[in-house]
Biotite code that builds the C-alpha atoms (Angstrom):
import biotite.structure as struc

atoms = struc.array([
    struc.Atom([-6.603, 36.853, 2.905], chain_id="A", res_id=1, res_name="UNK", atom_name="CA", element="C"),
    struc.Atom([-6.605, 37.217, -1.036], chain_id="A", res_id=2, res_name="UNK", atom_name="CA", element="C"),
    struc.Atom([-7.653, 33.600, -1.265], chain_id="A", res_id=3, res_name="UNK", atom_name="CA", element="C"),
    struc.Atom([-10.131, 33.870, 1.211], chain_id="A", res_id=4, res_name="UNK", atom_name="CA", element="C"),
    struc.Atom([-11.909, 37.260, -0.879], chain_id="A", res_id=5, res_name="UNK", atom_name="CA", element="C"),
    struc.Atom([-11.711, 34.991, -4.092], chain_id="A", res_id=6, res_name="UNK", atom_name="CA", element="C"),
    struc.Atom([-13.392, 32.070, -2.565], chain_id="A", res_id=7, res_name="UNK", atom_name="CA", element="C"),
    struc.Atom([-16.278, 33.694, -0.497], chain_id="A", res_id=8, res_name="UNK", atom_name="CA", element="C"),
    struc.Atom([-19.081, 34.093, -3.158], chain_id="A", res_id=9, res_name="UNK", atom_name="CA", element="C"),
    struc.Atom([-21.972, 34.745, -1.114], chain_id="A", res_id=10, res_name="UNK", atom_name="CA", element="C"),
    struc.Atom([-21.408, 38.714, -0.292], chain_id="A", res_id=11, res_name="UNK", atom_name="CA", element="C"),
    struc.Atom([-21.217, 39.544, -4.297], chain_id="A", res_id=12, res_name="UNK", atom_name="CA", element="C"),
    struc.Atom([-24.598, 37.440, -5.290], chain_id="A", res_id=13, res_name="UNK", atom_name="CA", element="C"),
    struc.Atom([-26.552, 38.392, -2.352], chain_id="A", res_id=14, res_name="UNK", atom_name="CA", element="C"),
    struc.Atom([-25.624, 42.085, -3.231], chain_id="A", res_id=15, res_name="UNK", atom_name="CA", element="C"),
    struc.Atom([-25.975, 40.989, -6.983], chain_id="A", res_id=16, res_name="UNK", atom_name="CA", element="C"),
    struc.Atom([-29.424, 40.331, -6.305], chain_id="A", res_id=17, res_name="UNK", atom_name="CA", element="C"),
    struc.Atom([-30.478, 42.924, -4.035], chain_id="A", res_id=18, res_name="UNK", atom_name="CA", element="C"),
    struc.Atom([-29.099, 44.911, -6.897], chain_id="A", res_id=19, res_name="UNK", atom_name="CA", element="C"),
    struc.Atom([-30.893, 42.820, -9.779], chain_id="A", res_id=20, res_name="UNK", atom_name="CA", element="C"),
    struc.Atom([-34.256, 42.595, -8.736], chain_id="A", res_id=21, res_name="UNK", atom_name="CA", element="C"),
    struc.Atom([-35.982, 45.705, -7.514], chain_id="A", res_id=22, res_name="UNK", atom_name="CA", element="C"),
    struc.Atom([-39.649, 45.599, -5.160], chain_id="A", res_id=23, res_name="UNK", atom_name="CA", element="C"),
    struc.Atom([-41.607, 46.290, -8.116], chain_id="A", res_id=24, res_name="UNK", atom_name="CA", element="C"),
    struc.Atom([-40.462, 43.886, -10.852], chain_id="A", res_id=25, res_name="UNK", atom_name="CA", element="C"),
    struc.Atom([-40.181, 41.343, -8.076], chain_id="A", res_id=26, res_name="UNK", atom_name="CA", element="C"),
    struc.Atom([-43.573, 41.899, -7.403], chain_id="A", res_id=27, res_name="UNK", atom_name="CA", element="C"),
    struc.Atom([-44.671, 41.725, -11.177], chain_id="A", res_id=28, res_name="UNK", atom_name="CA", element="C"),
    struc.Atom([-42.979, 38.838, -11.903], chain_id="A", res_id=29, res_name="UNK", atom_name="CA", element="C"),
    struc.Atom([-43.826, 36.904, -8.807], chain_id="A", res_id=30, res_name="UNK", atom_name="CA", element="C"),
    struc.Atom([-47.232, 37.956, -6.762], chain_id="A", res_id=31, res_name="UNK", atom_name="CA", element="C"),
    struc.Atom([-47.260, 34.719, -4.489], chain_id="A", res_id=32, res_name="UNK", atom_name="CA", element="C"),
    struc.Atom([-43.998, 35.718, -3.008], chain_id="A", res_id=33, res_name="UNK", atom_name="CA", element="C"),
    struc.Atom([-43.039, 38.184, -0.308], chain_id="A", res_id=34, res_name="UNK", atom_name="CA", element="C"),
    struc.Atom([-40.416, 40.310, -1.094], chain_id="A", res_id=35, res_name="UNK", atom_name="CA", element="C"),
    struc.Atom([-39.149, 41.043, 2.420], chain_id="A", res_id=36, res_name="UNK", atom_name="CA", element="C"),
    struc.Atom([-38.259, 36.958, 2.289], chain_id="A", res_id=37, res_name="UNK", atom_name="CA", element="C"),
    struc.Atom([-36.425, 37.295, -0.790], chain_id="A", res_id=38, res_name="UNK", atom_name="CA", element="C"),
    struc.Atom([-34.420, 40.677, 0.751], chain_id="A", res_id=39, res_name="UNK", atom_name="CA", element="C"),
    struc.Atom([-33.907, 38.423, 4.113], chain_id="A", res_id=40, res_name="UNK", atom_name="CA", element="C"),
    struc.Atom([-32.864, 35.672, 2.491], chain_id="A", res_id=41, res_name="UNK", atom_name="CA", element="C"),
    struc.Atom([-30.332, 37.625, 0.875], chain_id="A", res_id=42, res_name="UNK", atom_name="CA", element="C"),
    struc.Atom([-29.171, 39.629, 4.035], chain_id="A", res_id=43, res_name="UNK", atom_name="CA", element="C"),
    struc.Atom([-28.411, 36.529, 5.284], chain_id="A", res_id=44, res_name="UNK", atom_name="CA", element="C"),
    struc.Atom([-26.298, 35.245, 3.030], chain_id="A", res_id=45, res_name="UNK", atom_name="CA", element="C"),
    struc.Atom([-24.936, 38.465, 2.628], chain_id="A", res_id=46, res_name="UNK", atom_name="CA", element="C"),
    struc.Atom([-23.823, 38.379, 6.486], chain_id="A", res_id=47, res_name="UNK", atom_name="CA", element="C"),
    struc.Atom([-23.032, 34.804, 6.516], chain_id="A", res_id=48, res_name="UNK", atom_name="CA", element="C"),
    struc.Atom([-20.128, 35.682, 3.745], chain_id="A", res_id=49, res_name="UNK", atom_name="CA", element="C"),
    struc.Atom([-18.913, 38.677, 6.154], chain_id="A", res_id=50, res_name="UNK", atom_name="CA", element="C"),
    struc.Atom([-19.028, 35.750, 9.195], chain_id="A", res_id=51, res_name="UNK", atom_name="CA", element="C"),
    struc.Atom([-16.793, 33.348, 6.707], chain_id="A", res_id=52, res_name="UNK", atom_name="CA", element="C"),
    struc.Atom([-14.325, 36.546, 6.559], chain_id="A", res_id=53, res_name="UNK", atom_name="CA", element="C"),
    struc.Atom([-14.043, 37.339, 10.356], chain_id="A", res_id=54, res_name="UNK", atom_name="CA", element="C"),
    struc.Atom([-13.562, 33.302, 10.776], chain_id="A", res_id=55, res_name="UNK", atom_name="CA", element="C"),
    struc.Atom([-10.898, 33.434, 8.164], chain_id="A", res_id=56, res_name="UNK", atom_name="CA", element="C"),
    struc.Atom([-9.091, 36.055, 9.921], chain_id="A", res_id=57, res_name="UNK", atom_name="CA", element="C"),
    struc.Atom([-9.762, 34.472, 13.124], chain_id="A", res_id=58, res_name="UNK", atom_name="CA", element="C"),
    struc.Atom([-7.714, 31.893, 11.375], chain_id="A", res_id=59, res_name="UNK", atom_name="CA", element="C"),
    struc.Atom([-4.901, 33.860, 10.574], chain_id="A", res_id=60, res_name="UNK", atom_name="CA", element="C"),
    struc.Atom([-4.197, 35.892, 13.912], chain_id="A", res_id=61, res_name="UNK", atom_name="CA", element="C"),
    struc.Atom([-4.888, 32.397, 15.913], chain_id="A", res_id=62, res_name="UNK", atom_name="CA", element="C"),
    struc.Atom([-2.309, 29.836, 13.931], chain_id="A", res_id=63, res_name="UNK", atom_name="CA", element="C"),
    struc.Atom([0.816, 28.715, 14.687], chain_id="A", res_id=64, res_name="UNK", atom_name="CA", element="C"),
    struc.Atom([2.471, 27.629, 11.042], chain_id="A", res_id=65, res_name="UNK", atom_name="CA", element="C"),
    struc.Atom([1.526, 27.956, 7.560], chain_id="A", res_id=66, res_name="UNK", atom_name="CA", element="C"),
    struc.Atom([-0.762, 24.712, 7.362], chain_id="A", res_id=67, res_name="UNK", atom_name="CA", element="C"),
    struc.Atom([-2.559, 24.958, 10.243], chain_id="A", res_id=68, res_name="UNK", atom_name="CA", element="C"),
    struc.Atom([-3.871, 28.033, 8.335], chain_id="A", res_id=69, res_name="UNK", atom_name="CA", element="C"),
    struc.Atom([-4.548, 25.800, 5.111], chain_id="A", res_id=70, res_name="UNK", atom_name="CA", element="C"),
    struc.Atom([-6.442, 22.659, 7.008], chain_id="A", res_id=71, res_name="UNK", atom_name="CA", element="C"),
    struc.Atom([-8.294, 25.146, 9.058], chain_id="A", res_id=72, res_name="UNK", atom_name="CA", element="C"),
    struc.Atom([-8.409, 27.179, 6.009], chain_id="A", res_id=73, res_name="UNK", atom_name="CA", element="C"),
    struc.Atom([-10.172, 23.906, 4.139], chain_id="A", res_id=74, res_name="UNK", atom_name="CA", element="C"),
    struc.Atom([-12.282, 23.127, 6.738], chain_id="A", res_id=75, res_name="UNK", atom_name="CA", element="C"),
    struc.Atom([-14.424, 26.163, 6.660], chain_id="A", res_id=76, res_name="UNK", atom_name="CA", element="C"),
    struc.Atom([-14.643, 25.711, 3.196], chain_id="A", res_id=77, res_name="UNK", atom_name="CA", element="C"),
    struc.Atom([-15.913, 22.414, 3.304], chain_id="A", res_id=78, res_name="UNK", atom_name="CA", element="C"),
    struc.Atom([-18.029, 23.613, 5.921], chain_id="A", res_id=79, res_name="UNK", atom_name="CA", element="C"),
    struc.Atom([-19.630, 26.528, 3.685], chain_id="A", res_id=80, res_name="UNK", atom_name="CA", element="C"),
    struc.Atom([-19.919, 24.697, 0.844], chain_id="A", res_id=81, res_name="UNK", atom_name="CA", element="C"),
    struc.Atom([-22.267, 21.951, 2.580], chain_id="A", res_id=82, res_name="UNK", atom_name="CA", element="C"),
    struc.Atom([-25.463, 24.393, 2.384], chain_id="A", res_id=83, res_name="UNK", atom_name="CA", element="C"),
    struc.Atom([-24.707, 24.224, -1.804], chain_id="A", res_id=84, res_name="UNK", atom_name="CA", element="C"),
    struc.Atom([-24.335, 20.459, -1.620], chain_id="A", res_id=85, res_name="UNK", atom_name="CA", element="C"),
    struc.Atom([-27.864, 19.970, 0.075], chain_id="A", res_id=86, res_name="UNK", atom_name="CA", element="C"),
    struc.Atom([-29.669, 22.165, -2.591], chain_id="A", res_id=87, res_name="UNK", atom_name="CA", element="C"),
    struc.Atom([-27.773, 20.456, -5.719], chain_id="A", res_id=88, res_name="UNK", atom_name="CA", element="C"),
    struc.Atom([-28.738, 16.467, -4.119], chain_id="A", res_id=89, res_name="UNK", atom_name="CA", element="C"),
    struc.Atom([-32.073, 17.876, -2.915], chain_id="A", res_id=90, res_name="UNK", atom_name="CA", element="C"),
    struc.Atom([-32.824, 19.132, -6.890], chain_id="A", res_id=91, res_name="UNK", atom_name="CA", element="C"),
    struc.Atom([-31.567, 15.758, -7.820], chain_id="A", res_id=92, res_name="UNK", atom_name="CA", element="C"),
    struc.Atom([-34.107, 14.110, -6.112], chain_id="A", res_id=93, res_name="UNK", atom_name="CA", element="C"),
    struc.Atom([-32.265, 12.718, -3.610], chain_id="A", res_id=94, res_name="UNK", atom_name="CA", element="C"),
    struc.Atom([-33.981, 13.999, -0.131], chain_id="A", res_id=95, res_name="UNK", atom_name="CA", element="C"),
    struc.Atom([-37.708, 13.890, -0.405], chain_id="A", res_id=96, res_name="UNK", atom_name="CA", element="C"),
    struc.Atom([-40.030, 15.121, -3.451], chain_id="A", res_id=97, res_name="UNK", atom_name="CA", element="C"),
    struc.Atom([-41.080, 17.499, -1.968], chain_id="A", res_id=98, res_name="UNK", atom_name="CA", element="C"),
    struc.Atom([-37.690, 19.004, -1.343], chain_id="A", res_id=99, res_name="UNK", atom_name="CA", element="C"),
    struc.Atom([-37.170, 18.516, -5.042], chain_id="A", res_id=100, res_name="UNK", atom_name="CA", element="C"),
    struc.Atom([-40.017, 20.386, -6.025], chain_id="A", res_id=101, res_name="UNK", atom_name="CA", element="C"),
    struc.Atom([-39.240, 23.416, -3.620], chain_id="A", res_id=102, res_name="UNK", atom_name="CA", element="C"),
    struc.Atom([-35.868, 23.539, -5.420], chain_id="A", res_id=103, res_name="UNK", atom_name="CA", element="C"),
    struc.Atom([-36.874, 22.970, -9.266], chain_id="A", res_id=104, res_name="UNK", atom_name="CA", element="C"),
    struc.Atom([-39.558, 25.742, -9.270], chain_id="A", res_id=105, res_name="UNK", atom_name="CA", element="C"),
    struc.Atom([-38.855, 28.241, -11.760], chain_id="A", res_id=106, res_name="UNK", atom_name="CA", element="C"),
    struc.Atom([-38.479, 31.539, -10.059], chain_id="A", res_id=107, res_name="UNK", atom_name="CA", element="C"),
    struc.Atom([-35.172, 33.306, -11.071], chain_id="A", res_id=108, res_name="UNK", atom_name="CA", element="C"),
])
């Protein structure tokens, strides 16, 4: 379960965030955007790192022998870390242009 808490990154930078950037600077900084998308966004990933723990423990109270618990273990990772992999080949220019441009503007 240790593992699992030092793997899962998306509950401490969604919270990081939230934290980070407050309504009114948000605003300042960026008028074309809506706030309550960028405090979505981030309750989202927020809940989809509390969904990777309760999987994780799933996991744990489910398998039989110590690797079953690592492949399944690796196998939600892989799984998680897919979303990443999209953004980083979409920013390299690798999807469609306009995918690249969504994901090169400078925002944060």
């Amino acid at each position: 379960i240790f593992i699992a808490l030092l793997m899962d990154e998306e509950i401490p930078t969604g919270l990081y965030l939230l934290q980070r950037i407050p309504r009114p600077y948000f605003i300042e900084k960026f008028p074309e955007l809506c706030y309550g998308d960028f405090v979505s966004s981030n309750i989202m990933r927020i809940l989809m790192g509390y969904l990777f723990l309760l999987n994780v423990l799933f996991i744990l109270v489910k398998a039989r022998d110590v690797l079953q618990i690592f492949f399944d273990f690796v196998a939600l990772q892989f799984i998680q870390q897919l979303g990443d992999t999209a953004f980083k080949l979409a920013r390299m220019s690798m999807l469609s242009t306009s995918m690249k441009e969504a994901t090169t503007r400078r925002y944060f």
